[in-house]
N, C-alpha and C positions, 0 to 999 in steps of 0.2 A: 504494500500500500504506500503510494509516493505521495507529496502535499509539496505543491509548489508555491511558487510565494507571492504576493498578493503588491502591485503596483499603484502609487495612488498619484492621482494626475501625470502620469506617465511622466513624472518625474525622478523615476529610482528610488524613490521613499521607501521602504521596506518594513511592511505592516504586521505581517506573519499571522494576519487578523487568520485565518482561517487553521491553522496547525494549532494555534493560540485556544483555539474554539473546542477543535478534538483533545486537547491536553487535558482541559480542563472539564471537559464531560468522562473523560478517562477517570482522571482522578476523583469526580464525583460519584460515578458509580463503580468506583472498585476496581480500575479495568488495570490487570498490571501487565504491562507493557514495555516493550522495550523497544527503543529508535537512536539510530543513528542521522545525523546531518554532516553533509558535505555539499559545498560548493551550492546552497541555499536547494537541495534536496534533501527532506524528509523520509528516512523510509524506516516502517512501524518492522521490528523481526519478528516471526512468525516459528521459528523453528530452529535448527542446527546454523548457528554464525559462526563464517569462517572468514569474515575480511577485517581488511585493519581498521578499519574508522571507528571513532570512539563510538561506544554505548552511549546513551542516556536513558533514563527511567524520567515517565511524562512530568514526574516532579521534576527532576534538574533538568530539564528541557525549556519546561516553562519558564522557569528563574531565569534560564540565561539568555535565552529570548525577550522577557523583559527588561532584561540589562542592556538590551542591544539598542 
Protein backbone atom coordinates (compact mmCIF):
# COMPACT_ATOMS: atom_id res chain seq x y z
CA UNK A 1 0.00 0.00 0.00
CA UNK A 2 1.96 3.33 -1.26
CA UNK A 3 0.55 7.06 -0.11
CA UNK A 4 1.84 9.80 -2.12
CA UNK A 5 2.06 13.14 -1.17
CA UNK A 6 -0.38 15.78 -1.26
CA UNK A 7 0.78 19.22 -3.39
CA UNK A 8 -0.91 22.52 -2.33
CA UNK A 9 -1.00 25.24 -4.94
CA UNK A 10 1.20 23.49 -6.99
CA UNK A 11 3.70 25.15 -5.11
CA UNK A 12 5.81 22.14 -3.48
CA UNK A 13 4.39 22.66 -0.02
CA UNK A 14 4.37 19.25 1.36
CA UNK A 15 1.16 18.53 3.27
CA UNK A 16 1.36 14.66 3.88
CA UNK A 17 -2.47 15.70 4.75
CA UNK A 18 -3.47 12.25 3.50
CA UNK A 19 -0.62 9.42 5.02
CA UNK A 20 -1.21 12.03 8.05
CA UNK A 21 -5.11 10.83 7.84
CA UNK A 22 -4.31 6.97 7.79
CA UNK A 23 -1.68 7.28 10.71
CA UNK A 24 -3.92 8.50 12.77
CA UNK A 25 -7.01 6.26 12.13
CA UNK A 26 -4.31 3.51 12.50
CA UNK A 27 -3.41 4.54 15.60
CA UNK A 28 -7.13 5.19 16.76
CA UNK A 29 -8.27 1.84 16.04
CA UNK A 30 -5.46 -0.22 17.12
CA UNK A 31 -4.15 -0.80 13.80
CA UNK A 32 -0.35 -1.91 14.28
CA UNK A 33 1.58 -1.40 11.48
CA UNK A 34 4.56 -0.90 10.08
CA UNK A 35 5.83 1.70 7.13
CA UNK A 36 8.74 2.78 5.67
CA UNK A 37 9.22 6.33 3.71
CA UNK A 38 11.74 7.15 1.00
CA UNK A 39 12.03 9.65 -1.31
CA UNK A 40 8.32 11.00 -0.16
CA UNK A 41 6.92 7.34 -0.62
CA UNK A 42 4.96 5.73 1.94
CA UNK A 43 4.73 2.07 1.91
CA UNK A 44 2.59 0.31 4.91
CA UNK A 45 4.71 -3.72 5.34
CA UNK A 46 2.46 -6.25 5.17
CA UNK A 47 4.73 -9.31 5.76
CA UNK A 48 8.44 -10.63 5.59
CA UNK A 49 10.88 -7.15 5.04
CA UNK A 50 13.86 -7.58 3.54
CA UNK A 51 15.08 -3.99 2.37
CA UNK A 52 17.10 -1.39 4.00
CA UNK A 53 14.90 1.60 4.52
CA UNK A 54 14.03 2.51 7.99
CA UNK A 55 10.98 1.06 9.62
CA UNK A 56 8.50 3.34 11.39
CA UNK A 57 5.50 2.23 13.58
CA UNK A 58 2.37 4.93 12.45
CA UNK A 59 3.36 6.43 15.89
CA UNK A 60 6.82 7.70 14.95
CA UNK A 61 5.69 8.40 11.50
CA UNK A 62 3.22 10.66 12.53
CA UNK A 63 5.74 12.63 14.96
CA UNK A 64 8.04 13.02 12.37
CA UNK A 65 5.97 14.17 9.72
CA UNK A 66 4.64 16.66 11.96
CA UNK A 67 8.00 17.98 12.55
CA UNK A 68 8.40 18.26 8.82
Amino acid sequence: MEFGIKMKNNMEEKTYKTIKWVLNKHIKNGVKSLWTWKNDNFTMIYENYSGQDRIYTSHQLLNLLKNE
